[in-house]
C-alpha positions, 0 to 999 in steps of 0.5 A: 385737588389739594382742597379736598384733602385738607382735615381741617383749618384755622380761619380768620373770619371778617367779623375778626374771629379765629374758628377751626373748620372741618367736616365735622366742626363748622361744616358749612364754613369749611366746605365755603373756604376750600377754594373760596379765595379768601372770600369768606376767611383767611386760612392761617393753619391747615391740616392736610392728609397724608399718604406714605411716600414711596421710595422710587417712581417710574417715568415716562415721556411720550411723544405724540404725533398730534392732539387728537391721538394725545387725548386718545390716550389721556382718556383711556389712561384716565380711566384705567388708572394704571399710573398715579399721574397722568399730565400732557403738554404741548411744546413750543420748537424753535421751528413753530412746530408744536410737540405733544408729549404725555409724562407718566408717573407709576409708584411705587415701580415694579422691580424689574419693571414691566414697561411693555404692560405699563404702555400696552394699548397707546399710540405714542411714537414708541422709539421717541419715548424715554423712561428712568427710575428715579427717588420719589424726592427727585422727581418732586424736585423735577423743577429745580433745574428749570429754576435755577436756569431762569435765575441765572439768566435774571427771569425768576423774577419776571412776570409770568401770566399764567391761566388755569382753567378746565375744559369738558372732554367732549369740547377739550379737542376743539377748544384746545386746537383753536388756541394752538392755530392762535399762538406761537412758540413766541407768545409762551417763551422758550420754556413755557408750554400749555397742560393738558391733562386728564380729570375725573370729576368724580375725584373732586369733592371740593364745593365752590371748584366751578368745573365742567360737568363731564365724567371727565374733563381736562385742564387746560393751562398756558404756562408762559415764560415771557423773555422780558420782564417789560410791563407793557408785554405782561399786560398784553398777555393777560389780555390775551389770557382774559380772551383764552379764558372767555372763550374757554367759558363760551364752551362750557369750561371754567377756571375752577375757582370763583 
């Protein structure tokens, strides 16, 4: 989470007082603004760590048959930890056919790489994958092209309800095949999806993150694009969103922040 890999911050409290917080100076403020939503202080400055940045990534795109097996393998890559990042998703197809697909990240790559160790052991449908070396920057700019599409046709400025939450891995499976059977391609738009992916609870250290308790739990996100940008739709989609999440809570999950 990028809350736990903040140093310190500069805060405005209700009272009007300007403090700096961190673990070792106002503990108790710090550890109460991570991921407080502005509840206690506005954060007006934040130190963040950093690590070096490598120069080339190696990428995958896997392709699933179905959820279950897709989940199989987020499982055993998160605990390998063989690659740095680790995200699924599940693709909308004109035909009403959902697409599973993992995207992997290793960095920095091996030269030559050596893909066969890297994807030893998945279940993926190995002649559909796809793989490239690219600039560690290209790859964060991986969504460029994504923008500069919905400017074009006049969407950048649409709504877009999107709903983040987090769901244990004992109920992640049947929580997200439900809301799959319950959408259609149409109610995400032509370039949304739903993420799914791998995380240990043990990685985040963050208080007030309301997480499943599981080792291991999932994000499960709709990101939807609506074609319109009519108010009425994006109002419908929130509620739609609110219903997803209650039910999302109803199996033990959260939405990760208060």
């Amino acid at each position: 989470m990028l809350s736990d890999n903040i140093l310190d911050l500069q805060v405005v409290t209700g009272r009007g007082e300007r403090l700096v917080a961190s673990p070792a100076r106002n503990p108790g403020l710090f550890d109460a603004v991570r991921a407080g939503l502005g509840q206690v202080a506005v954060v007006t400055r934040a130190t963040l760590r950093l690590v070096p940045a490598p120069r080339r990534v190696r990428r995958f795109l896997l392709v699933y048959p179905d959820l279950a097996t897709m989940l199989a393998d987020e499982r055993l890559l998160a605990h390998e930890r063989r690659f740095e990042r680790v995200q699924g998703a599940v693709l909308p197809a004109p035909s009403g056919v959902w697409t599973f697909r993992l995207d992997l990240v290793k960095e920095p790559p091996a030269d030559p790489p050596d893909d066969d160790a890297l994807l030893a052991g998945l279940s993926d449908d190995r002649p559909r994958a796809e793989s490239s070396t690219l600039p560690y920057l290209e790859y964060l700019d991986r969504l460029a092209a994504l923008e500069r599409l919905l400017r074009s046709e006049g969407r950048w400025s649409f709504p877009h309800p999107w709903l983040t939450t987090f769901v244990g891995d004992p109920a992640v499976e049947s929580v997200a095949a439900a809301e799959l059977a319950g959408l259609a391609p149409a109610d995400l738009g032509p370039l949304g999806q739903v993420v799914v992916s791998p995380i240990l609870r043990e990685s985040v250290r963050t208080p007030l993150l309301r997480l499943p308790p599981d080792p291991l739990g999932f994000t499960f996100n709709l990101v939807r694009f609506p074609p319109t940008d009519d108010a009425a739709e994006a109002r419908g989609l929130v509620t739609a969103n609110r219903a997803v999440y209650e039910r999302v809570r109803a199996a033990g999950g959260d939405r990760g922040t208060a």
